[in-house]
N, C-alpha and C positions, 0 to 999 in steps of 0.2 A: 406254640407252633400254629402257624395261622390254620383256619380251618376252608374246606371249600365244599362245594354242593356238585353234584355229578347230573351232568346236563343233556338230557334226549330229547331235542323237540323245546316243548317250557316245559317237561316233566321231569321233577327232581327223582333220580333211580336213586342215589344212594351221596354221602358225605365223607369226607375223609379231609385227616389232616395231613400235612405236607410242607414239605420247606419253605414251595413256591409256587407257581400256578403251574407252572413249564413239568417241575414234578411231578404233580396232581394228575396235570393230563397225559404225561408218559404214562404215569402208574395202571391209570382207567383204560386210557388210547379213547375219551371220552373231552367234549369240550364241559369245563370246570369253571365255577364263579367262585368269588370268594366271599364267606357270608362273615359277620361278627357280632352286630346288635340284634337285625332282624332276622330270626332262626329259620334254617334250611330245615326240609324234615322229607325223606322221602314219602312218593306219593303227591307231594304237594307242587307247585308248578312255578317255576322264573316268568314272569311276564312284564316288559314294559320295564324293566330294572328293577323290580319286587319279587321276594319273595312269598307266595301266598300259599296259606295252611293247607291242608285238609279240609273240604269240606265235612263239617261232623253231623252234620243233621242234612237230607233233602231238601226241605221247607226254608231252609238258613239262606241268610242273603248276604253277598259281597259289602261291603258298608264303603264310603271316600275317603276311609284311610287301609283300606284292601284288607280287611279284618271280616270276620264271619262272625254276624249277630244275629237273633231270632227273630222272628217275625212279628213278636210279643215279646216287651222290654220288662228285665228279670226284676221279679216285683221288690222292691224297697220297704220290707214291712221287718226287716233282722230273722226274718226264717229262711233254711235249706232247701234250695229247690232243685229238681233236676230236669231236665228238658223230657218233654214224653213227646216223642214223635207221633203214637198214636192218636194224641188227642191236640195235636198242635200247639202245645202250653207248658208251662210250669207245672209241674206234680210236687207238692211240700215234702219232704223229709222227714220225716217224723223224727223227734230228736229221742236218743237212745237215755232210756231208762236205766238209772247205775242198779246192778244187783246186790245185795247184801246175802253174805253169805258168811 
């Protein structure tokens, strides 16, 4: 069943699946896109015939294919990192120690 994105403005409110489009937007009384590769998420925005994420970080910038990358590119050295907002960068992961018990 095809899926569709729920449309205020370019801000996606919510998703639903549906027969058809004419459904979709009976069901909401909302104008409806229909999304399938590139994923609808509410919160995130329709713009220019794209769907765009969430921004997840402040500092994160839109990139030319409308995808949100950091500001500082995720280091390539086979370690976990995760974004610290606070300090604008990669923070390592420390990988988890097995217990023996």
């Amino acid at each position: 069943m095809p899926k569709y994105a729920v449309i205020v403005g370019i801000e996606v409110i919510n998703t639903i699946q549906a027969e058809s489009l004419q459904d979709a937007e009976r069901i909401t009384g909302f104008s409806c896109v229909e999304y399938t590769e590139e994923p609808a998420e509410p919160g995130g925005t329709y713009e220019n015939g794209r769907f765009i994420q969430i921004k997840p970080y402040p500092s994160w910038i839109l990139n030319e294919e409308f995808k949100w990358q950091a500001p500082i590119p995720y280091p390539n050295d086979g370690k976990n990192y995760v974004w610290d907002e606070a300090i604008l960068n990669w923070s390592e992961v420390p990988a988890e120690v097995p217990t023996i018990t």
